[in-house]
N, C-alpha and C positions, 0 to 999 in steps of 0.2 A: 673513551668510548669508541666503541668498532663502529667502522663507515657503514659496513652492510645492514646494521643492525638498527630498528628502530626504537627510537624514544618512548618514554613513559608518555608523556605529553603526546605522541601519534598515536601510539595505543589507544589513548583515553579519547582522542578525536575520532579513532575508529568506531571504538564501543558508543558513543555519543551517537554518531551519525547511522550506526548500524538498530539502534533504538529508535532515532526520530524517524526512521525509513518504516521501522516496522510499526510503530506508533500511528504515523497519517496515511498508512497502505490500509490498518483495519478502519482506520475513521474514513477513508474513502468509501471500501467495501461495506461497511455497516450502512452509509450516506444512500450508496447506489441501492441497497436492499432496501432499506428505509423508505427511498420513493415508491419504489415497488409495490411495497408493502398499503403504504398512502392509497398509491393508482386502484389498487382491489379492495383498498375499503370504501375510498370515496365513491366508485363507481360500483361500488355494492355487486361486485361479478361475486358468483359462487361455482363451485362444479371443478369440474378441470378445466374451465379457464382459469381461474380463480389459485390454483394448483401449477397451472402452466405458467400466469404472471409472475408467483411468489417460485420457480426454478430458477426461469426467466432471469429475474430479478439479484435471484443467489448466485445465477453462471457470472450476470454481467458484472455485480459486485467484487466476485471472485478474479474477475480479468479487471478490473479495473486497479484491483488491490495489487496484485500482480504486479501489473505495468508500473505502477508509482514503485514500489519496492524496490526493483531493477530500474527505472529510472534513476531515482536519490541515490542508488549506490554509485551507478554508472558517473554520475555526474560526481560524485564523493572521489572516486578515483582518479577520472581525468583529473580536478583540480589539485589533488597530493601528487600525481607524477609531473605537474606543472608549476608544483611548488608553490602555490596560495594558502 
C-alpha cells in the first residue's frame, strides 16, 4: 500500500461522516424553522409579520444548518490529521 494514499476504511469514515454532517445540519435547519413555524401559529400573527417570522425563521435555520455542517466536518478533520 502507498504511504500518501488513503485506505478503503478512511474513505468510508469520510463518506460516513460527510452523511451524518449533512443528515443533523437539515434536522437542525428543519428544528430551527419548525419553531418558527410553532412561534406564527401559536401566536396566530398573520400579514407580513407572519411572512417576516416564517424568512426569519428559514434565514436562521439556514445559518444554523450551516454552521453544524462546517462544524462536524471541521472537527471530522482535525481528529483524522490527529490520528483518532
Amino acid at each position: 500500500m502507498d504511504m500518501g494514499r488513503e485506505s478503503r476504511w478512511e474513505k468510508d469514515a469520510m463518506t460516513v461522516e460527510i452523511v451524518f454532517a449533512l443528515v443533523s445540519a437539515v434536522a437542525l435547519a428543519a428544528a430551527v424553522f419548525a419553531a418558527a413555524l410553532s412561534l406564527a401559529l401559536v401566536l396566530d400573527i398573520s400579514g407580513s409579520v407572519r411572512k417576516g417570522v416564517l424568512v426569519g425563521g428559514a434565514l436562521l435555520g439556514a445559518t444554523a444548518g450551516v454552521w453544524r455542517l462546517v462544524r462536524a466536518l471541521l472537527r471530522f478533520d482535525e481528529q483524522r490529521r490527529m490520528g483518532s
